[in-house]
C-alpha positions in Angstrom: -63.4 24.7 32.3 -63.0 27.1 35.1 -66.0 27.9 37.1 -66.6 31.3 38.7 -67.7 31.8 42.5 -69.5 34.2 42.6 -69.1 35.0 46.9 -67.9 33.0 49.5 -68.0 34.2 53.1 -67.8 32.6 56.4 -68.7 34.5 59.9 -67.1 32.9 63.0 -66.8 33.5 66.8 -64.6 32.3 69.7 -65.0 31.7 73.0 -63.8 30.1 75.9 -65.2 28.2 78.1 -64.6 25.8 81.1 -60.6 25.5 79.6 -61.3 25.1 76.3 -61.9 27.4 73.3 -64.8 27.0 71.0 -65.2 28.5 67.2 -68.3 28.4 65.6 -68.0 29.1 61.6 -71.6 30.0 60.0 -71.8 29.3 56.6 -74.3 30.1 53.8 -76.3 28.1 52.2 -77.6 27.8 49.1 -81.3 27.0 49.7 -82.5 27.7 51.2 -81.1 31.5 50.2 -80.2 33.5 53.2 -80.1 30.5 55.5 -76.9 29.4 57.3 -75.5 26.3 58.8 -73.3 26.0 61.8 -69.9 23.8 62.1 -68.4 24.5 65.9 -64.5 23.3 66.7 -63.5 22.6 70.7 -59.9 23.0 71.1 -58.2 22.4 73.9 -54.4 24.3 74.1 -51.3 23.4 75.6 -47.5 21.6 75.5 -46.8 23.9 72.3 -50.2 22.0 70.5 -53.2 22.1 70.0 -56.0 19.4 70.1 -59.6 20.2 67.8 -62.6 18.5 67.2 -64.9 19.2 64.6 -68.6 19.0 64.7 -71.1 19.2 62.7 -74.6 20.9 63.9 -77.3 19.7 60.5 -79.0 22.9 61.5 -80.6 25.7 59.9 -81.1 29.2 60.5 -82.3 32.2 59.1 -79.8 34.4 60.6 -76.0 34.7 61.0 -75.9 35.6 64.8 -78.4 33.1 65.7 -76.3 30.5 63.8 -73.0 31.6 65.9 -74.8 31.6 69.1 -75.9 28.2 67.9 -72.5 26.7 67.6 -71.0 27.9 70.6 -74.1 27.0 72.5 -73.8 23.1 70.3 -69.6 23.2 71.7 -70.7 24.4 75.5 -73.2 21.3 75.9 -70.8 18.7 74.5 -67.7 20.1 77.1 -70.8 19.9 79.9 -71.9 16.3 78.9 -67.9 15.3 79.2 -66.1 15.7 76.0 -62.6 15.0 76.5 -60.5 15.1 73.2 -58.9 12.0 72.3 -55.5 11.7 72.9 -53.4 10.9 70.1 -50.6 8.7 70.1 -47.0 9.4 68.3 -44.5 6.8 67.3 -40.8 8.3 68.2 
């Protein structure tokens, strides 16, 4: 059984901020109908890689712009309370 979808769309924003880049990615939701949710990434660029973290915001909002300024908002307060991305290590 192959199920049809009916739309699928996603609205997201970058910007930097304070060395790192932030995307926030509204998505629709279901109900309730017209609402969004907001998922933001920080990434932090540089030595040929890059390092992301995702986060989630639980939030909901009645429109798409106030969602986006949402997430980057949600990304901007985690780099100003100190995020630091984990550094990952790799075996040689």
């Amino acid at each position: 059984m192959v199920m049809a979808i009916d739309q699928i769309t996603s609205h997201r924003t970058k910007q930097l901020y304070d060395g790192f880049e932030i995307e926030a990615t509204a998505i629709p939701m279901r109900v309730p109908e017209g609402s969004f949710t907001v998922h933001f990434d920080i990434n932090k660029h540089g030595g040929g890689q890059t390092d992301a973290t995702h986060f989630e915001s639980g939030l909901v909002f009645t429109d798409v712009n106030d969602a986006l300024r949402a997430g980057i908002a949600g990304g901007k307060q985690k780099i100003d309370e100190g995020f630091k991305p984990i550094d990952i290590i790799v075996n040689k």
